[in-house]
C-alpha positions as CSV (number, residue, x, y, z in Angstrom):
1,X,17.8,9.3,-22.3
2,X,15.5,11.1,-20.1
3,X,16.8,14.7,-19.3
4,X,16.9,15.9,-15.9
5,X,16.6,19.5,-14.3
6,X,19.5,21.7,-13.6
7,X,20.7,21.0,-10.3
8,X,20.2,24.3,-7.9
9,X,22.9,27.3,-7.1
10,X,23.6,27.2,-3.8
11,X,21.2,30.3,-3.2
12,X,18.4,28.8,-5.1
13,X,19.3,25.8,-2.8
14,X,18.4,27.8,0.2
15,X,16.1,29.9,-1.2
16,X,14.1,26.5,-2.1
17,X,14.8,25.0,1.5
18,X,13.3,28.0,3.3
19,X,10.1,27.5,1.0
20,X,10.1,24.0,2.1
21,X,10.6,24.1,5.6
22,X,7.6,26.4,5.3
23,X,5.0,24.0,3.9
24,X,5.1,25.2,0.1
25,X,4.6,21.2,-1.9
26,X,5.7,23.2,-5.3
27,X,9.3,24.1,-3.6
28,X,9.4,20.8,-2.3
29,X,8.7,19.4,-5.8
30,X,11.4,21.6,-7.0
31,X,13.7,20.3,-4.7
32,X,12.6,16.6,-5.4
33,X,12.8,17.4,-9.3
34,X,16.3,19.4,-9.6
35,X,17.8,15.9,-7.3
36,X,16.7,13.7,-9.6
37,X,20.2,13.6,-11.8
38,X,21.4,12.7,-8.0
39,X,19.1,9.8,-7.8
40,X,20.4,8.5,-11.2
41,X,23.8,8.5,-11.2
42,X,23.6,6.8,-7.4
43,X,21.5,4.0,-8.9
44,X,23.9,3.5,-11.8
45,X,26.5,2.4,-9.3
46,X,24.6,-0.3,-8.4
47,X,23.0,-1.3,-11.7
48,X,23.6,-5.2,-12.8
49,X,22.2,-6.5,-16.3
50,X,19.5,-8.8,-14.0
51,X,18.3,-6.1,-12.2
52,X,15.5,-3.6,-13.1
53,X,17.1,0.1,-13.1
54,X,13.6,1.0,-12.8
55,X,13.3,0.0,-9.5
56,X,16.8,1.0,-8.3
57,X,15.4,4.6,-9.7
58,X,11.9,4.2,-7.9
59,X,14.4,3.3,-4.6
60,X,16.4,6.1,-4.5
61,X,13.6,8.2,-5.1
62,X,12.0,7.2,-2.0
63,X,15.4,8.1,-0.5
64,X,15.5,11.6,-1.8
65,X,12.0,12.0,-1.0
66,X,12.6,11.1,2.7
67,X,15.8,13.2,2.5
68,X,13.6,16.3,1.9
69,X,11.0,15.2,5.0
70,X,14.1,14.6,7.6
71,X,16.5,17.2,6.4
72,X,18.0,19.6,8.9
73,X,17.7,23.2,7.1
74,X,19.5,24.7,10.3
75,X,22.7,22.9,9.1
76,X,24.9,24.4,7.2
77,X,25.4,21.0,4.7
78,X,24.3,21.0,1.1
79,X,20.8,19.2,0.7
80,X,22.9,17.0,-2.3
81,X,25.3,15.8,0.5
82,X,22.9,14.6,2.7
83,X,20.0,13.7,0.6
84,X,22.9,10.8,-1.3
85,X,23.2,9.3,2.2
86,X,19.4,8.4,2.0
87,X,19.0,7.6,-1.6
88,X,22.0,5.5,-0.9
89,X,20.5,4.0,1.8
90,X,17.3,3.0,0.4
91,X,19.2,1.1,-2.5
92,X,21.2,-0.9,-0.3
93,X,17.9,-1.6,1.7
94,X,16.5,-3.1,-1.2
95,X,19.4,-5.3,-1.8
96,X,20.1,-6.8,1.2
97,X,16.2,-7.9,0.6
98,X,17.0,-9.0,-2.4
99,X,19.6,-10.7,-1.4
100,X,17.8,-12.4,1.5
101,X,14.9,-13.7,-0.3
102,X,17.8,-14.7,-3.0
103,X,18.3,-17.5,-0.2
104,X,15.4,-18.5,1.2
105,X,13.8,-21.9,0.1
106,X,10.6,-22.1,0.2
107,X,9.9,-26.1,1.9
108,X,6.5,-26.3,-0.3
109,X,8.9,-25.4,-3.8
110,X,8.3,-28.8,-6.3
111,X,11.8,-30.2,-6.7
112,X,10.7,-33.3,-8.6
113,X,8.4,-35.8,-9.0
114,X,7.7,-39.5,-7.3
115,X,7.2,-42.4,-9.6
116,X,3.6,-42.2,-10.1
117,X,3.9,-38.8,-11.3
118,X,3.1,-36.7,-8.2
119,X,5.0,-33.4,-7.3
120,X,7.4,-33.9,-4.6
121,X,8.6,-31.0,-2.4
122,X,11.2,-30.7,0.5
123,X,8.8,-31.1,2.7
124,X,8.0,-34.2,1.6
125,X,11.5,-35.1,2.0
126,X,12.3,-33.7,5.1
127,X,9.3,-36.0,6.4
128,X,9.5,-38.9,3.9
129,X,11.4,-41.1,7.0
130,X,8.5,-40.1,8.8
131,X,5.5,-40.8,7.1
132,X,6.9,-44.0,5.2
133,X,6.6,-46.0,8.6
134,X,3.1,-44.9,8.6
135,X,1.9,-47.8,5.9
136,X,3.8,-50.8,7.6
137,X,2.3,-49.1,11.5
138,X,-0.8,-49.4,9.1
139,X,-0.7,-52.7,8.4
140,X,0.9,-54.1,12.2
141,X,-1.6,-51.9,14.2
142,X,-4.9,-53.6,15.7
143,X,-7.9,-52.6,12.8
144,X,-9.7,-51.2,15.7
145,X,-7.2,-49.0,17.4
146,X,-6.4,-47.8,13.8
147,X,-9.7,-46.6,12.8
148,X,-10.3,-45.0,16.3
149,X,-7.3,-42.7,15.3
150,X,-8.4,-42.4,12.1
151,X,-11.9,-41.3,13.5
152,X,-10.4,-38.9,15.6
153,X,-7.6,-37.1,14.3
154,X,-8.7,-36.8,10.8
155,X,-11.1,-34.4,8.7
156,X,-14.1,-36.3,7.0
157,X,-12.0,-35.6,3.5
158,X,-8.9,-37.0,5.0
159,X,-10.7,-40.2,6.1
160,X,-12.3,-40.6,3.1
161,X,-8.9,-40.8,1.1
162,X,-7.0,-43.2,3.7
163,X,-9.7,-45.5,3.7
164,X,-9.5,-45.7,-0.2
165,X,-5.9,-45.8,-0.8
166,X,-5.5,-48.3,2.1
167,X,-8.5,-50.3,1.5
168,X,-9.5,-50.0,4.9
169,X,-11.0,-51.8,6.7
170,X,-11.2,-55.0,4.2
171,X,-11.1,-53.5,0.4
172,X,-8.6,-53.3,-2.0
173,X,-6.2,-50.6,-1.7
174,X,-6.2,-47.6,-4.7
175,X,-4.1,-45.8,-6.9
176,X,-3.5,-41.7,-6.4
177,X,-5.4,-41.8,-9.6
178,X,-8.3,-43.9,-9.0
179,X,-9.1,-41.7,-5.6
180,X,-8.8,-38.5,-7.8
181,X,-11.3,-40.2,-10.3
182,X,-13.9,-41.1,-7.8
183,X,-13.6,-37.6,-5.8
184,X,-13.3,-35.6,-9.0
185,X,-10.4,-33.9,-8.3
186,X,-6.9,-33.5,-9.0
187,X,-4.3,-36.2,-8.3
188,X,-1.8,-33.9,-7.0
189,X,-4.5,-32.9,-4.6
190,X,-5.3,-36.0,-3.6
191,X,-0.9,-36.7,-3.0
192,X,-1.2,-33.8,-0.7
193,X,-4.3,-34.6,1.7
194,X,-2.8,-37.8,1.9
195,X,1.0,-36.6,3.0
196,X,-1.2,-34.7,5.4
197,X,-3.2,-36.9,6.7
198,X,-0.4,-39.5,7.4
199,X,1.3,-36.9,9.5
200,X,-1.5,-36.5,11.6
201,X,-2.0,-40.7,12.0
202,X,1.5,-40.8,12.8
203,X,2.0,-38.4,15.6
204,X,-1.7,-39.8,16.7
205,X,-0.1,-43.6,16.3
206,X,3.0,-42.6,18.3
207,X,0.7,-41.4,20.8
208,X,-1.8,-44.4,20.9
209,X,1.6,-46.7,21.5
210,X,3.6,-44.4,23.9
């Protein structure tokens, strides 16, 4: 166990703070140093076997080091008293970010994959409604419209893919996995450009028809 300084007597306490308030860095490190016990046994109340005490201790020393920028030596209060309001503080800061990332979701997160062995993620889901429409609009749309919308809404990569997997204008259609042979490159790369490519022919489809 790491051993920690004696905490000050209340006149080494002021003696310290009037150093401080001064500009000496050693008192200040003094101060920091003999409020380090403080720090620990703060952090202890919030320790949890999956989370790092390590960084509970790095928090509250931030605390206590902001405690010894912002204290008021013309108060009569104990430095202790006020610096375990900012350690304190600081911990609980931590958490609640903690705890708010805890429930955040990130949409682009793989939560499975499709039957030809691509990723999926909830963005896929969220606009799978969407974008399936997109290969029967595909199909009933005039060729010509279609590839003007192709021609304009999508990058030269984009096109490329659509064309393959869709075998347009007047080839056969490919697999994911052909288009990533030809193009060299992965097929979960080639699941994405396409998701994102359909989204751009369907809004401008929509907009071709409204």
């Amino acid at each position: 166990m790491k051993a920690f300084r004696k905490p000050l007597t209340k006149e080494e306490e002021a003696l310290i703070l009037t150093k401080v308030r001064s500009g000496d860095s050693a008192a200040r490190s003094t101060l920091i140093e003999a409020n380090m016990r403080l720090v620990a046994h703060i952090s202890k109340k919030y320790s949890a076997p999956t989370r790092n005490s390590e960084d509970l201790i790095s928090m509250g020393t931030i605390g206590l080091i902001k405690a010894c920028n912002s204290f008021d030596y013309e108060k009569s209060n104990r430095f202790a008293t006020y610096a375990a309001r900012c350690i304190e503080n600081e911990i609980l800061m931590m958490l609640r970010r903690e705890k708010k990332c805890s429930r955040e979701i990130s949409i682009y997160e793989p939560i499975g994959t499709d039957k030809e062995g691509n990723e999926i993620n909830l963005m896929d889901v969220i606009m799978c409604n969407h974008v399936s429409t997109i290969e029967q609009m595909i199909e009933d749309f005039q060729l010509q419209n279609l590839e003007s919308c192709i021609e304009d809404s999508l990058s030269p990569k984009e096109k490329q893919i659509i064309h393959m997997r869709y075998g347009i204008p007047d080839k056969e259609p490919m697999t994911q996995k052909q288009v990533a042979e030809i193009m060299g490159i992965s097929r979960s790369y080639i699941s994405r450009i396409e998701k994102r490519a359909l989204k751009k022919l369907a809004r401008a489809l929509d907009n071709a028809t409204s």
